[in-house]
C-alpha angles and dihedrals in degrees: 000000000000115000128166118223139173120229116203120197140197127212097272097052096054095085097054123098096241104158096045085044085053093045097037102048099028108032108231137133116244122183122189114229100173130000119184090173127128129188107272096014142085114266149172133247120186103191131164110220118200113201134190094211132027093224083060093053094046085050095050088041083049093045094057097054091052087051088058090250116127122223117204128188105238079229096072078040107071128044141213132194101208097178090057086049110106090179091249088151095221095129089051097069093054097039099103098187094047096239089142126046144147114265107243094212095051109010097237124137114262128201125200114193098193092068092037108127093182092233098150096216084121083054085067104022092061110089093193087049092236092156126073118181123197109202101146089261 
């Protein structure tokens, strides 16, 4: 089971070994994906975890938290305005892991969160800004 999370860190937590302790303890993969973290300040982690069981992720998930570091789903991270979207299509074509694309049946955007990166490239992509990514920047 492959989920993306941000990890959001504060300032205490910058100088512990998460990831090895994830991959490590709890035998997961993780794969960074974006890090936005410095020695001494609060910083961002987008990282896709891929668990054997269920049970191990919600462990992990719960391990974190006690650790002071929020996980958030990617999905509660980025942002679509829905009502501004007129289907143009334009964030389609810069959306590598196809987590956007046009519906064949009735030609309106679809958005599947599963498969969202949180790149950024349909922030700016969109020319009607329906996308807002919050990624700690």
């Amino acid at each position: 089971m492959k989920r993306n999370y941000v990890l959001s860190y504060k300032a205490e937590n910058t100088n512990e070994p998460v990831i090895w302790r994830l991959i490590k303890d709890f035998d997961l993969q993780v794969n960074i994906l974006r890090a936005k973290v410095s020695p001494g300040q609060e910083g961002s982690l987008l990282v896709e975890i891929d668990a054997s069981e269920a049970a191990t992720m919600d462990k992990a998930l719960c391990w974190l938290e006690q650790q002071g570091i929020k996980c958030m789903g990617v999905a509660k991270r980025i942002f679509w305005e829905e009502k501004l979207c007129v289907d143009c299509g334009a964030c389609t074509g810069v959306c590598f892991p196809a987590a956007l694309a046009m519906d064949k049946t009735d030609w309106k955007l679809a958005m599947d969160l599963d498969r969202c990166t949180a790149c950024g490239l349909c922030v700016k992509a969109c020319p009607f800004g329906c996308f807002r990514l919050d990624f700690g920047d």
